[in-house]
LONUSE-796109 format. One record per residue: x, y, z of N, C-alpha, C in turn; residue in one letter. Coordinates in pm, whole numbers, padded with zeros to 5 digits, always signed. Last residue first. Layout:
N
XYZXYZXYZA/...
END
This chain:
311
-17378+08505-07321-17475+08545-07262-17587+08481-07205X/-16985+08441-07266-17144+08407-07267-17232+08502-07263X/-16710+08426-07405-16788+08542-07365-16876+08445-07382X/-16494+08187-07446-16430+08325-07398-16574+08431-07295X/-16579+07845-07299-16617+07956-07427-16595+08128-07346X/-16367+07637-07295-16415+07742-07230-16480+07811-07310X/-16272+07252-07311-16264+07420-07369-16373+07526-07286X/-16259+07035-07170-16167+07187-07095-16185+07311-07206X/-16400+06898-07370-16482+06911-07185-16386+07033-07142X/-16256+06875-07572-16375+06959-07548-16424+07008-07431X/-16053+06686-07451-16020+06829-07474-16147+06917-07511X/-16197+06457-07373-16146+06557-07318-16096+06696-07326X/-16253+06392-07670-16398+06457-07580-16307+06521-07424X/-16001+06338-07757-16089+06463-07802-16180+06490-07727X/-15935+06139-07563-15871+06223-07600-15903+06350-07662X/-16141+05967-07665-16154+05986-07484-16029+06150-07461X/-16098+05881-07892-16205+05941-07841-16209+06037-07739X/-15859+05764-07895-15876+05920-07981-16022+05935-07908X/-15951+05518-07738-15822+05706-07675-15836+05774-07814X/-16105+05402-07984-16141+05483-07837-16044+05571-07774X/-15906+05435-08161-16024+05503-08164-16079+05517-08070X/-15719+05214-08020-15667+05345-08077-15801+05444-08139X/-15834+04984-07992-15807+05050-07885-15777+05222-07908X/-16182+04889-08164-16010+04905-08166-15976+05037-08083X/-16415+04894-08113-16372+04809-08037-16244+04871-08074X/-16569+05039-08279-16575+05107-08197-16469+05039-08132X/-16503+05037-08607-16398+05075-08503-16401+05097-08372X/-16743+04989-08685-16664+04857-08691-16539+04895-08605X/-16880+05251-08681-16936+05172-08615-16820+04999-08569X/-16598+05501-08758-16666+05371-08836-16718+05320-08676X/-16690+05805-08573-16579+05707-08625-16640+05587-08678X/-16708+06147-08420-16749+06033-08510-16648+05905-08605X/-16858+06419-08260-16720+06333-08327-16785+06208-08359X/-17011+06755-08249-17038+06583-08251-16891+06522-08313X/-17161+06992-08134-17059+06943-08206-17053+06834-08176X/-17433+07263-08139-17399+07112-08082-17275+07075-08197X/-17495+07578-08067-17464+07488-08142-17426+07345-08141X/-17710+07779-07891-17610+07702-07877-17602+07588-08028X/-17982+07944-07981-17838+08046-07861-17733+07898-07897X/-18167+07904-08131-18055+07867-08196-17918+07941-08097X/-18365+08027-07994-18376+07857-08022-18240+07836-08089X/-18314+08289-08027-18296+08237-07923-18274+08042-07908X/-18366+08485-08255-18250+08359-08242-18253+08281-08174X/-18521+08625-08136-18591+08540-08236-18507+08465-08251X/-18348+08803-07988-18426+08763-07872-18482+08619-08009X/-18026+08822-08113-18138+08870-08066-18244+08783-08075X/-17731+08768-07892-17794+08696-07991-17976+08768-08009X/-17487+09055-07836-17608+08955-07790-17687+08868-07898X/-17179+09067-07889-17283+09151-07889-17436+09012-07894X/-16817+09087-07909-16940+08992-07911-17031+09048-07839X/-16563+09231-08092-16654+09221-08014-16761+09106-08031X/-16229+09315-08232-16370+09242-08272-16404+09249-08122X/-15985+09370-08229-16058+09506-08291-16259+09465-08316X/-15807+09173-08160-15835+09254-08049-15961+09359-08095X/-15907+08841-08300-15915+08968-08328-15974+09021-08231X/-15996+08604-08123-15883+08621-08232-15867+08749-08271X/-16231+08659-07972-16083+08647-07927-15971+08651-08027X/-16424+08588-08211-16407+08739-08141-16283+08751-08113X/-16478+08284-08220-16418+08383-08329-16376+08506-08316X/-16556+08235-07965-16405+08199-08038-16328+08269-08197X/-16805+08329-08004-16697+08399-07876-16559+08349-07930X/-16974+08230-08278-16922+08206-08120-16832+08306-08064X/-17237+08387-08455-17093+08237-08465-17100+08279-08317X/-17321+08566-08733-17323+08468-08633-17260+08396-08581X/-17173+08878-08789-17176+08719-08817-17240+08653-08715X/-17179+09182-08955-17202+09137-08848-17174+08999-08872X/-17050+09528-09067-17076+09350-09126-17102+09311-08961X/-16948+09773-09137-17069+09745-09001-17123+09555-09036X/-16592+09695-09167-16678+09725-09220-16808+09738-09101X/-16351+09611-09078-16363+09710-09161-16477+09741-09211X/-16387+09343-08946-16284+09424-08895-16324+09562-08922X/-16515+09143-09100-16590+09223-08995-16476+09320-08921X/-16319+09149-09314-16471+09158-09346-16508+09267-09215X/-16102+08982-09139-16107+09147-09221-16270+09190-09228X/-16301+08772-09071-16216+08899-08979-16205+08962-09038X/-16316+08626-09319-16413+08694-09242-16367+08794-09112X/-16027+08601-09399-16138+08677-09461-16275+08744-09383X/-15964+08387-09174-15921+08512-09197-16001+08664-09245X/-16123+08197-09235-16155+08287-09153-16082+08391-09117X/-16276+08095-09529-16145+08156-09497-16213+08215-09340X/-16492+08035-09695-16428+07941-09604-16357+07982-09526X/-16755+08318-09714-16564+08217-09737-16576+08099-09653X/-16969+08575-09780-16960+08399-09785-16798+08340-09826X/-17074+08876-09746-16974+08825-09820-16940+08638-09718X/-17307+09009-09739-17178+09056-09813-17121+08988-09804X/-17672+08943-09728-17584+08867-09749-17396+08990-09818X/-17920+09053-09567-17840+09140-09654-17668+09024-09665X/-18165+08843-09573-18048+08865-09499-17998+08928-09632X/-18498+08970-09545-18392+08910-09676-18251+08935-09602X/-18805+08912-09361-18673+08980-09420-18550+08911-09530X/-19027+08831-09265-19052+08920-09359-18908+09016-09391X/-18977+08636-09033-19042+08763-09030-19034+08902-09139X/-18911+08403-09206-19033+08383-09153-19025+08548-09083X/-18651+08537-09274-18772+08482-09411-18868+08503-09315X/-18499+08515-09092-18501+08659-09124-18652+08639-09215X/-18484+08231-09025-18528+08304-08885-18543+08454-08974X/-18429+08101-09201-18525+08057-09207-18553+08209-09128X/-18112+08187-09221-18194+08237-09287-18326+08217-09295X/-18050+08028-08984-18039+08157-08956-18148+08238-09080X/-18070+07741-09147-18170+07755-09033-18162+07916-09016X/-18049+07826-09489-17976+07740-09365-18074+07807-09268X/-18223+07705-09749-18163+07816-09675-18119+07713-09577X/-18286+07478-09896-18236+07588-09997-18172+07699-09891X/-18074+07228-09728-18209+07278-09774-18159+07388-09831X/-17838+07246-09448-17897+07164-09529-18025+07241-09571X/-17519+07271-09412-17597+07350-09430-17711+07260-09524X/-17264+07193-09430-17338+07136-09267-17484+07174-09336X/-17061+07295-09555-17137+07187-09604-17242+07119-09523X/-17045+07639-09489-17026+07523-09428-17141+07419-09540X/-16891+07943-09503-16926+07821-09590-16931+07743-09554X/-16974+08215-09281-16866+08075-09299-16951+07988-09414X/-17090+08542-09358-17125+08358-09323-17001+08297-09375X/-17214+08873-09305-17101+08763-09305-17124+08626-09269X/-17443+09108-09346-17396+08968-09280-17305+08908-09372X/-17540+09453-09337-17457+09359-09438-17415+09210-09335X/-17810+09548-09215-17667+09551-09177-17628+09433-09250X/-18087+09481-09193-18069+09555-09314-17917+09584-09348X/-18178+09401-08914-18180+09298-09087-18132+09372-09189X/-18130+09538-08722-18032+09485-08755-18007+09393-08919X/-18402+09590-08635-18312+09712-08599-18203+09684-08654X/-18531+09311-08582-18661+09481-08680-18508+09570-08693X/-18377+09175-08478-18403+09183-08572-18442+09287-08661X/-18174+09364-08187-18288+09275-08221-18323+09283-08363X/-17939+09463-08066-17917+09365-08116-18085+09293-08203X/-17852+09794-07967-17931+09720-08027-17898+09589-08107X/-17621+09926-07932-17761+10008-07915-17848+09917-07891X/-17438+09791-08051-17355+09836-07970-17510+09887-07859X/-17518+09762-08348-17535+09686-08231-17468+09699-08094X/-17486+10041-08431-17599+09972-08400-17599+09846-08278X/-17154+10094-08457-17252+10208-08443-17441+10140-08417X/-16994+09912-08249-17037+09890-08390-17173+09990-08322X/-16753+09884-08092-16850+09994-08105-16894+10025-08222X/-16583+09631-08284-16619+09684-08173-16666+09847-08194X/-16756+09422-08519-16603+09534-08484-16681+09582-08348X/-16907+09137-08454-16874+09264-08540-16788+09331-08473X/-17115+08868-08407-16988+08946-08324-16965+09038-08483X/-17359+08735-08161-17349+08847-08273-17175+08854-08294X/-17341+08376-08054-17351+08566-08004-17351+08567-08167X/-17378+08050-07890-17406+08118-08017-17435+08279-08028X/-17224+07863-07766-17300+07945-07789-17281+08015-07872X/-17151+07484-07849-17111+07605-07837-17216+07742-07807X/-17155+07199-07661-17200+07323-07716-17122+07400-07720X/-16952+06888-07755-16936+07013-07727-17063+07114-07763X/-16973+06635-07858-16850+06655-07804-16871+06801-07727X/-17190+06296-07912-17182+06442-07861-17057+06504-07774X/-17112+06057-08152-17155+06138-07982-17100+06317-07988X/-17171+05828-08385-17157+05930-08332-17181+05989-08205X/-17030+05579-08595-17082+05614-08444-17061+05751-08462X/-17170+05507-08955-17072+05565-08825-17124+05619-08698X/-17324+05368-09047-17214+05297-09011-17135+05400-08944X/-17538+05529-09075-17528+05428-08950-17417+05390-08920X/-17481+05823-09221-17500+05675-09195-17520+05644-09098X/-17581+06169-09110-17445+06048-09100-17504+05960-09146X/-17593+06516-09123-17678+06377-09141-17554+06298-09226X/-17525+06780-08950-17510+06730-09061-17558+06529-09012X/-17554+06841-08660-17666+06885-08775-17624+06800-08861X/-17325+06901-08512-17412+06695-08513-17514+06725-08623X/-17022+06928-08677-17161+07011-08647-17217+06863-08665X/-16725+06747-08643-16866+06824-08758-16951+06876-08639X/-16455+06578-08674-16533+06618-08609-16642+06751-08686X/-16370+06187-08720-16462+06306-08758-16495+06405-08657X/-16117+05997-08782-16189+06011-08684-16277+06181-08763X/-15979+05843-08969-15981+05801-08827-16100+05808-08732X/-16032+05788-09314-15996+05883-09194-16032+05784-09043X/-16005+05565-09441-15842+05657-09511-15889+05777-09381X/-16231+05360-09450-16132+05318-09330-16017+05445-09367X/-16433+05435-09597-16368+05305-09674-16198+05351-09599X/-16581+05573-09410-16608+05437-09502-16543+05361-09547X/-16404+05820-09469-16445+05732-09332-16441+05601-09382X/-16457+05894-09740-16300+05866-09701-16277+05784-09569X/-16678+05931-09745-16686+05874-09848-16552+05789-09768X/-16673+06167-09620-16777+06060-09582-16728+05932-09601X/-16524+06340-09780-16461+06267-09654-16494+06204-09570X/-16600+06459-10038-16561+06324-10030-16517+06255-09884X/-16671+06730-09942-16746+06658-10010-16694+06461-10011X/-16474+06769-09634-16492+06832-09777-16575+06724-09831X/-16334+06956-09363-16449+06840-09413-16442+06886-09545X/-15940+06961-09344-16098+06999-09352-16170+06909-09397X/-15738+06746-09111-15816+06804-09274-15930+06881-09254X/-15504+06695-08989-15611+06761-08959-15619+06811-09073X/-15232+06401-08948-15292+06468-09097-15423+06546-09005X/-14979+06315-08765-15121+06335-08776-15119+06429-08914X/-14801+06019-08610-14790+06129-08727-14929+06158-08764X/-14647+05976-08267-14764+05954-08398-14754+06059-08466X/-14537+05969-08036-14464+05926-08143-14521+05918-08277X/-14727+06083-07835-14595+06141-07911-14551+06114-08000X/-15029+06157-07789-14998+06036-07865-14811+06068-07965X/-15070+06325-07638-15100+06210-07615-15074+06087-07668X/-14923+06555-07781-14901+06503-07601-14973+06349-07565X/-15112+06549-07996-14986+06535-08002-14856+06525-07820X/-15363+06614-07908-15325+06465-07946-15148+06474-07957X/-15315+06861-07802-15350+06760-07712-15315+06644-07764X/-15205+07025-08045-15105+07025-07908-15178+06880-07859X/-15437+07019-08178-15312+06939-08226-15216+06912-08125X/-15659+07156-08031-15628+07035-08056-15524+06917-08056X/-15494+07401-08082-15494+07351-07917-15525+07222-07975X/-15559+07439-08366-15426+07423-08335-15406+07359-08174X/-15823+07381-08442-15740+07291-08477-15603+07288-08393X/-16047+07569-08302-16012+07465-08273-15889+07396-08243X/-16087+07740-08594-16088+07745-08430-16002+07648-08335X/-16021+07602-08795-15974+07704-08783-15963+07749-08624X/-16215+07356-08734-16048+07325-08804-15976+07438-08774X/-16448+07444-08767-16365+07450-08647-16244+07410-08605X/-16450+07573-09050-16457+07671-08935-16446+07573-08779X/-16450+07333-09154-16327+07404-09187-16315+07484-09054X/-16467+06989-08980-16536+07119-09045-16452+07216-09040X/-16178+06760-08992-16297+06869-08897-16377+06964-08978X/-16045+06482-08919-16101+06547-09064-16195+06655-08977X/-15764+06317-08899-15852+06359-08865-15860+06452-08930X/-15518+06076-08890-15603+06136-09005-15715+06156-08950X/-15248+05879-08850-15365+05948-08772-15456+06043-08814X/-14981+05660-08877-15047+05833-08903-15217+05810-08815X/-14789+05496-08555-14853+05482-08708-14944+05641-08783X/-14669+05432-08317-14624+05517-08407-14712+05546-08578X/-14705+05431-08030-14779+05367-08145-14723+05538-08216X/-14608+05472-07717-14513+05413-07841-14605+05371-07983X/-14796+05612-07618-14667+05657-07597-14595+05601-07683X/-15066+05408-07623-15039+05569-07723-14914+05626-07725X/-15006+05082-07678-14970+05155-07597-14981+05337-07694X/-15189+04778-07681-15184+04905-07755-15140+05018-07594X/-15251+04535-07591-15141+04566-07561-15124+04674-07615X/-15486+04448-07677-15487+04476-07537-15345+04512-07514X/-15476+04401-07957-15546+04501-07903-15526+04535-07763X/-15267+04203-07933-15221+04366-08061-15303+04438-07924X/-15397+03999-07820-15292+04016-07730-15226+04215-07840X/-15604+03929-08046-15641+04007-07892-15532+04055-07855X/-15445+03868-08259-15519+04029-08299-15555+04066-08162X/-15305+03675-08167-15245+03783-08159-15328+03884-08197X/-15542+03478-08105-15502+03549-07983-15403+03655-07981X/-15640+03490-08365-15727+03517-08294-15640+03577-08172X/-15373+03317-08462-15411+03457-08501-15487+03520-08463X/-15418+03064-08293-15318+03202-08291-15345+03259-08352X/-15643+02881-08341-15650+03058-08265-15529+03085-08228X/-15523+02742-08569-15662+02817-08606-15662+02969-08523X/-15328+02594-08432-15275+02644-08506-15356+02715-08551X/-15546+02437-08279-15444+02493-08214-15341+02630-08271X/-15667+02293-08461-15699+02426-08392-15642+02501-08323X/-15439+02138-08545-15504+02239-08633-15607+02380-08590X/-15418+01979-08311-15307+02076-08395-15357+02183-08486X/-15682+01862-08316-15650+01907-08229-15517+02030-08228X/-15689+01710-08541-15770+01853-08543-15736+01922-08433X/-15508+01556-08477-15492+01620-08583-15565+01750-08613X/-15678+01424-08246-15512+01437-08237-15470+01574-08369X/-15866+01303-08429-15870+01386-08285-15772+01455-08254X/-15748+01144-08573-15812+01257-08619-15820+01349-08532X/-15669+00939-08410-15555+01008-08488-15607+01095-08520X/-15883+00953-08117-15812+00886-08225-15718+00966-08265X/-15795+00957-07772-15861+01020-07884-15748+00936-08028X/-15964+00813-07523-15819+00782-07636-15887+00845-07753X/-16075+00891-07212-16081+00835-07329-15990+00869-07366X/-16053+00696-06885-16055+00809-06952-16102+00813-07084X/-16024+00432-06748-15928+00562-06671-15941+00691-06777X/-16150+00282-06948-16143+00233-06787-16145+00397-06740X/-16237+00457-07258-16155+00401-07193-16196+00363-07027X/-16388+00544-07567-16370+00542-07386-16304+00438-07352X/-16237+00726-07811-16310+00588-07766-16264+00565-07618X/-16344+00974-08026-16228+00926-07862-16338+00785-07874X/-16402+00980-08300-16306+01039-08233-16259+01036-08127X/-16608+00761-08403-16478+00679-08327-16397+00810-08278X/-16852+00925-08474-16773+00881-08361-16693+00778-08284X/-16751+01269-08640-16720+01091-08648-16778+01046-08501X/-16743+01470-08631-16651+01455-08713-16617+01266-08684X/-17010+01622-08542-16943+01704-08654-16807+01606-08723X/-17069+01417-08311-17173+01436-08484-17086+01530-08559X/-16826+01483-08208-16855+01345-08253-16950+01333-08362X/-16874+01734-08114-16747+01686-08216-16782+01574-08236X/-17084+01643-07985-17097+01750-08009-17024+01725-08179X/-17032+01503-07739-17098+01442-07830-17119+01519-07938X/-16830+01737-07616-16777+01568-07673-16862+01503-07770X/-16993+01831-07493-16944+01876-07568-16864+01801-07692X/-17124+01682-07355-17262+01717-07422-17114+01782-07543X/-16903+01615-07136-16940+01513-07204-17036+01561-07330X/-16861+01885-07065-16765+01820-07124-16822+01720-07207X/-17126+01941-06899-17105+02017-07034-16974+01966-07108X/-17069+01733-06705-17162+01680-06798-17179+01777-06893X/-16871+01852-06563-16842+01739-06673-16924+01683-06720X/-16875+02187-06611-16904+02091-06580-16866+01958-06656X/-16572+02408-06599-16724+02371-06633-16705+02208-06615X/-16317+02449-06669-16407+02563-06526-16529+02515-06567X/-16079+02346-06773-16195+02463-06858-16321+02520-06763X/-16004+02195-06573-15904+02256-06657-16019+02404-06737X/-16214+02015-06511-16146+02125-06363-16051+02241-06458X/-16283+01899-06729-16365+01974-06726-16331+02083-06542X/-16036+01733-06778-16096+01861-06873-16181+01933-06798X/-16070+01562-06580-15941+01657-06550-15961+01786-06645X/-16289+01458-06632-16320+01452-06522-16216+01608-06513X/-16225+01320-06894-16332+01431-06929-16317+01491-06777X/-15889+01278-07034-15992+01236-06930-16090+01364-06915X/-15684+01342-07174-15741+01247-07223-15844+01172-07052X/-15558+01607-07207-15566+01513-07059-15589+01408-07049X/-15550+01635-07467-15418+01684-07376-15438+01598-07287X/-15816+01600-07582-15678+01516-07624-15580+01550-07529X/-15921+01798-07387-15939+01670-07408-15870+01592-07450X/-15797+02068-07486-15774+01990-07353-15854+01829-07338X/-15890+02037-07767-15733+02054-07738-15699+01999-07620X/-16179+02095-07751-16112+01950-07825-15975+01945-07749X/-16236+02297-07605-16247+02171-07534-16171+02051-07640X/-16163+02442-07818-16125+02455-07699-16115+02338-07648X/-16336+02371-08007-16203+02358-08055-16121+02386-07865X/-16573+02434-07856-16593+02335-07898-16450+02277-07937X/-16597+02716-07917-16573+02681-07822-16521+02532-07792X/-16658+02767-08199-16560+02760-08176-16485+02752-08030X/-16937+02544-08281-16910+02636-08143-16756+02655-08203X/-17012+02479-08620-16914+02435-08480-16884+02571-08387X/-17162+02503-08856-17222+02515-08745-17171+02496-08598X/-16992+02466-09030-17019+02629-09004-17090+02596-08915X/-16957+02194-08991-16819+02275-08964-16902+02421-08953X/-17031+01935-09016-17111+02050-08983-17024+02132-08956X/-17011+01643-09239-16957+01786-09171-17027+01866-09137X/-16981+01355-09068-17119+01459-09132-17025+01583-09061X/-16827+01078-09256-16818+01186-09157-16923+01292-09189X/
END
């Protein structure tokens, strides 16, 4: 017998099964929707992979041998597990999948973000148990080897291949500080503002010795008056609550605090007025049903966010 087994169509197990079943190439080939001269090419097919006494023609058809017969069970018994991983996937329901759900976001939009989020997947997916983490040094690491679901980050930060990514959301990009902040209230432009204490979110997004905002004070001959760097966004509210501190960031950070304002991006920022947000999941997950509705589920809820104040 010449095995060629890694080289067998698993199409090929198809046609074996209804061939022994009908034991006529004429009734196989109305049964599998193709021709009976692709029946017969298929036939000669299994015959170099497993003999050819496997059918011997007949008046009214062919007679598959005992082997025929045997592989025929065996493949048979080969794609059930093939047709329950299809019949799992096409039968995935979000109303009854009960399993956890582990999504991982950059802190600052974990903070923003997280809680309307949680409402949406949690309407979408009732019976499910969710983990919303912050991004942290290992949660690349944690994708990869399948322990998160799903990613959402700033698209700045630099991915593998192995994970898909798309585009979920701009944000814009304002000033924001206490309200009737004795300068920017006058004035938002660099020459008039570099010397006012700044506030920054800690983000791992941040690539090179400076982050892009600090490129923008360097290249015109300034030193961001740096006060004070958290994760916390709490912290940074107080910060800018109580003090002439200013931040870069969005309109979403303002709304949280009645005692905060949003004040214009000045004019050298301008290339940086919007931020891009990106989601992301193993390349090997695009097909499983439950990563796409997390998809379609988060990029919806981006598409209805609003940003409070534009300029």
């Amino acid at each position: 017998m010449n095995n060629k087994l890694d080289e067998l169509d698993l199409n090929l197990l198809k046609l074996l099964k209804v061939v022994v079943a009908t034991r006529n190439t004429s009734i196989a080939s109305e049964k599998l929707g193709i021709s009976q001269t692709s029946v017969s090419r298929g036939i000669a097919k299994l015959r170099e992979a497993f003999g050819d006494q496997l059918f011997i023609r007949k008046a009214h058809g062919v007679e598959p041998s005992e082997l025929a017969e045997q592989l025929a069970q065996a493949a048979d018994n080969m794609l059930v597990p093939f047709n329950d991983v299809l019949m799992a996937y096409q039968a995935f329901d979000a109303n009854e999948y009960e399993g956890e759900i582990v999504i991982c976001l950059e802190l600052s939009l974990l903070e923003i973000f997280g809680k309307e989020l949680f409402i949406t997947l949690r309407q979408a997916l009732p019976k499910a148990s969710f983990r919303l983490l912050n991004w942290q040094e290992s949660s690349l690491r944690a994708i990869l080897d399948k322990q998160i679901n799903y990613m959402v980050h700033y698209s700045l930060l630099p991915l593998p291949q192995d994970i898909y990514s798309h585009h979920l959301v701009d944000i814009e990009v304002c000033l924001v500080a206490r309200k009737n902040h004795p300068v920017l209230s006058q004035t938002t432009e660099l020459e008039d503002i570099h010397h006012l204490p700044l506030v920054k979110s800690v983000s791992d997004s941040v690539i090179g010795k400076h982050d892009v905002l600090d490129e923008i004070f360097i290249e015109n001959g300034y030193q961001p008056n740096l006060q004070l760097a958290t994760h916390s966004v709490p912290v940074l509210l107080e910060a800018l609550r109580h003090s002439d501190a200013y931040k870069f960031s969005s309109s979403h950070i303002a709304v949280q605090d009645e005692e905060l304002a949003c004040y214009p991006l000045p004019k050298k920022f301008n290339r940086y007025r919007k931020v891009s947000v990106s989601g992301g999941y193993l390349q090997a997950k695009r097909d499983d049903p439950l990563n796409q509705y997390l998809h379609q589920v988060i990029q919806g809820y981006f598409n209805s966010v609003n940003q409070p104040i534009q300029y």
